[in-house]
Legacy VTK file of the C-alpha trace (Angstrom):
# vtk DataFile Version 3.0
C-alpha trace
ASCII
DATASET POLYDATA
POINTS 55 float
17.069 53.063 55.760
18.090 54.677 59.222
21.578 54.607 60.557
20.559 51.743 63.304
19.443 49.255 60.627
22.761 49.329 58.622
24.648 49.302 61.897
22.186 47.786 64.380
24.967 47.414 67.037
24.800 51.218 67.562
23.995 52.332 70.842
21.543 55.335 70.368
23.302 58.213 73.249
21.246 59.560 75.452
20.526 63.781 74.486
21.071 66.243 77.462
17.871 68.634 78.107
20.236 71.304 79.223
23.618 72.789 79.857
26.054 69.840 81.535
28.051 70.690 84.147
30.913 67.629 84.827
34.316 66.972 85.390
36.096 64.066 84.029
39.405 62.356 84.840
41.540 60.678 81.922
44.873 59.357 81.987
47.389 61.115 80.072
47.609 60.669 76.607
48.761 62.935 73.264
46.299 61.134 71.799
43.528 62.734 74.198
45.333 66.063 74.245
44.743 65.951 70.268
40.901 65.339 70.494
40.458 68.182 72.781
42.245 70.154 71.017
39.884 69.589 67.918
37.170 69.632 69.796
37.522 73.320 71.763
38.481 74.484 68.005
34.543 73.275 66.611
32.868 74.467 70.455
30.919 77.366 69.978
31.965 79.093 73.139
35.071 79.458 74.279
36.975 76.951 76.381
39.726 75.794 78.366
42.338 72.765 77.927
44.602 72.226 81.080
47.483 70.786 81.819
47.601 69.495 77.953
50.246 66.590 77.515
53.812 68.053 75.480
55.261 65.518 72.621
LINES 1 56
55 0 1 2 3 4 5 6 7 8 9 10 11 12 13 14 15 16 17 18 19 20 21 22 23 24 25 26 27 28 29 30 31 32 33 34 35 36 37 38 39 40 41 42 43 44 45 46 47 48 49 50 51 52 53 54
């Protein structure tokens, strides 16, 4: 059984070929500044988070 028939509203992401080069804009949010802090912890390389949001 693949993931798409238990959960058929999935929506299968598109894969990137190569390195992506982008900058995005969020509004501010703990919340946010949480995620990317988890997620430059699991990045292989190393990263940058600026202007993260204080509590």
């Amino acid at each position: 059984m693949t993931e798409s028939s238990v959960h058929p509203d999935l929506w299968p992401a598109p894969h990137a070929s190569g390195a992506v080069d982008a900058t995005v804009t969020v509004p501010g949010s703990k919340s946010v500044t949480n995620r990317a802090l988890v997620l430059a912890s699991l990045a292989a390389e190393p990263g940058w988070l600026r202007r993260p949001l204080r509590s």
